[in-house]
N, C-alpha and C positions, 0 to 999 in steps of 0.2 A: 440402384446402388450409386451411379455415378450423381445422379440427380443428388443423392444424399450428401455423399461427399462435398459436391458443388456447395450446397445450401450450410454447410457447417463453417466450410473455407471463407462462406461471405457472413456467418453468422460473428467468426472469427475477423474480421477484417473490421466490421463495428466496433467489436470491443478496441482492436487499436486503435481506431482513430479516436475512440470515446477518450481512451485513458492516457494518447500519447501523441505526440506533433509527428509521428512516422508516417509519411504520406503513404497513402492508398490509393487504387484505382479509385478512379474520379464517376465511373459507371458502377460504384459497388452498391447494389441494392440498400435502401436504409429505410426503417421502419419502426413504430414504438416496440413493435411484437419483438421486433429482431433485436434491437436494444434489449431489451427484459432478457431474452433468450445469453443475451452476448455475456451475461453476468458466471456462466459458465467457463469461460475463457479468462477472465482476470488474472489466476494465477499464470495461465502463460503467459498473456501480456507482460506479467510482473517480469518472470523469467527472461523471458527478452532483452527487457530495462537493465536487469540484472547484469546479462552478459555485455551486453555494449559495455557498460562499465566496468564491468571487471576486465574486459578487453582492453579499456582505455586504460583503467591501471596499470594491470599488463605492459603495457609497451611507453609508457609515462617511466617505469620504475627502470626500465633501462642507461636511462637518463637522470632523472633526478631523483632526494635521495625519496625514500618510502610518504612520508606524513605530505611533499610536494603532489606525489601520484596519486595518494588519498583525495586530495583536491580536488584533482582533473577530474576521476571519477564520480563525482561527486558534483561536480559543476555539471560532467554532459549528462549526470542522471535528472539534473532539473532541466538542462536543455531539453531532452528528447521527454519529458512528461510535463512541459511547460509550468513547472511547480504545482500540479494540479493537486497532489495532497497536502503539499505544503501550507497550500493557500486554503484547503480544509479545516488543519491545525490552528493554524492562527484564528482563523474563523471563529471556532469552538472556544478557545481561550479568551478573545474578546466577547462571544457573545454571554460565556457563561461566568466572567468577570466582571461585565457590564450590567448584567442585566437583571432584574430581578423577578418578572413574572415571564411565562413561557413569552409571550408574544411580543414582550421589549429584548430578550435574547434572542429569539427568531430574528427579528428587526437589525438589531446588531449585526447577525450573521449574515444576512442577506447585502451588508452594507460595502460596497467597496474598498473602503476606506480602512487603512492598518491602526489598529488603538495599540495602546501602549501592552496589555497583556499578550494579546496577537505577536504585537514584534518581541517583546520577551520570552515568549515560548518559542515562539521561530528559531529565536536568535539561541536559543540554551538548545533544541533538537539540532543545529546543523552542527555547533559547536561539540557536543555531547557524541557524535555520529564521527567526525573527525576524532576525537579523541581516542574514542573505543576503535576505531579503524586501525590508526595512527600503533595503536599498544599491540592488536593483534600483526601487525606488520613486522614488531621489536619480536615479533616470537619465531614465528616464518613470513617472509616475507610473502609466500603465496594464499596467506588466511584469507586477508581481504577481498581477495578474486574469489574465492569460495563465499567468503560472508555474503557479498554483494548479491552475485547470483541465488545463493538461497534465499534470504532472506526480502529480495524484494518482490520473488514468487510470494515465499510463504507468508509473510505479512500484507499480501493484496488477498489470501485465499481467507486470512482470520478477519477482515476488512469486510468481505463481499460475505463472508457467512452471515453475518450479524443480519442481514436481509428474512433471513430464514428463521430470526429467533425474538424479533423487537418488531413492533409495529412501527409504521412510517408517520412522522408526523405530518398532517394532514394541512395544519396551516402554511406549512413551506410550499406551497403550491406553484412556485416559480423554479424548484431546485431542479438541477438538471439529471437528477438521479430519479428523478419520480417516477419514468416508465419500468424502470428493473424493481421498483416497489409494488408491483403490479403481477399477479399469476404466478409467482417462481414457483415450478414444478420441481418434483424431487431430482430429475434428472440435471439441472443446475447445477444441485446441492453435491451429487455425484461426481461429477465430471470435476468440481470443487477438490473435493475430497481424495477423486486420484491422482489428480495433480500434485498438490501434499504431500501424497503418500509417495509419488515417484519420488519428490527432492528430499524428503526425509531419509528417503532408501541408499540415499548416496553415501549418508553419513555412517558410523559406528553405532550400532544399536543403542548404546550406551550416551551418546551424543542424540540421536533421533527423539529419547526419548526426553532426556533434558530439553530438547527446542519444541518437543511439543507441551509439553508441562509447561513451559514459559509461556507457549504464545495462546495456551487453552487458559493461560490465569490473566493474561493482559486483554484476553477479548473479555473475559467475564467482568472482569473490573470496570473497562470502557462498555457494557452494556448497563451494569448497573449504576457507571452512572450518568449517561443519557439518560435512560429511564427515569432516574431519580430528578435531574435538572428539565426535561422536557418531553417525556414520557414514553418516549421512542427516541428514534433518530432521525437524522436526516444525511443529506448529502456529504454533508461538510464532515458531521462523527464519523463516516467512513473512510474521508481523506485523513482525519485526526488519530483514530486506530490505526490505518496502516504504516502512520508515522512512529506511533509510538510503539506497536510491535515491532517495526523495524529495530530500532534502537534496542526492544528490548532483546530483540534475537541478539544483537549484536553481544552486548553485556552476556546474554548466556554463553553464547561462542566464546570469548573472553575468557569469564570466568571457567569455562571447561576447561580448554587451552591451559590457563595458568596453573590448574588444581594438577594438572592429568601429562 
């Protein structure tokens, strides 16, 4: 049992480091097997991201007025995950703006370099993310502390499902996502799914159900259309999903809030 435990705590400790600059023991076992396995843990990870920042709005709103605290949060959420899906987003926007056959969009994606669709989705998702924060703060100011926390679990668990339902595109062979492309057992998909289930449980049935309805049509929409643009996915549509689920949670909170 204890052995078990051990092996889960460091299976967990991968996915941090994978998904976030929160340092780890420096002796944490690492391995492709355990990368693939760690795919299970994303939505905590999310949760984690989540609370720092809502932590950080938290104690920002004390001080300055709400859409300032928005900010903060919001700044240390790219600090502590080095913009790692930000830089997914943008990816996808230039490659699938750029590009016209699979392998000059690949190409694109793989490119360091920010193109001008890249920076305009970027720049309309941080903008668009402050807004809708900014509105839910004008209703209570304790929303955003709640949005943050849910929503950056629950849009890393609709992110990492997509594993489970698109094939991996096979030409990105340099993506740093390839080993969790590899073996996902059901037990992943699971450990996924309870996760979800616990932050969804926080909410009002009636709320629960509205953010699942949202974020089950924003993964179907971003699957089909990878599919359609490059026949699967790859690393980057994963960072690109969990951005644009985020937001879209954000808008359903929002608009729940505002009707209700």
């Amino acid at each position: 049992m204890k052995v078990h435990i051990k092996l889960q705590w460091e299976i967990f400790l991968v996915a941090l480091a994978f998904f976030t600059r929160i340092p780890v023991p420096k002796d944490t076992p690492y391995s492709s097997e355990r990368l693939n396995k760690a795919n299970r843990y994303f939505g905590l990870v999310g949760c984690i991201v989540g609370l720092i920042s809502a932590l950080v709005y938290v104690l920002a709103i004390q001080i300055f007025p709400a859409n300032i605290a928005v900010g903060f949060a919001m700044v240390i959420s790219l600090l502590v995950t080095g913009a790692f899906h930000e830089d997914g987003l943008a990816d996808v926007f230039d490659g699938f703006g750029g590009g016209w056959t699979v392998e000059q969009k690949l190409d694109i994606m793989k490119d360091s370099r920010l193109g001008t669709y890249g920076a305009a989705a970027l720049i309309m998702m941080l903008v668009f993310k402050w807004l809708v924060l900014s509105s839910l703060a004008d209703l209570d100011a304790i929303y955003p502390a709640i949005a943050l926390f849910a929503l950056h679990g629950l849009s890393r668990i609709s992110a990492a499902s997509l594993i489970f339902s698109y094939p991996y595109v096979r030409a990105d062979q340099n993506s740093k996502v390839k080993p969790l492309a590899n073996q996902q057992s059901p037990c992943e998909l699971w450990v996924l799914i309870f996760t979800g289930c616990f932050i969804l449980l926080l909410f009002p049935l009636s709320l629960a159900i509205t953010l699942f309805a949202v974020l089950t049509l924003t993964r179907y929409i971003c699957g089909l259309w990878f599919k359609q643009q490059l026949g699967g996915y790859t690393g980057d549509c994963l960072g690109a999903t969990q951005q644009l689920s985020e937001l879209a949670g954000y808008l359903a909170l929002l608009a729940f809030f505002t009707t209700y």
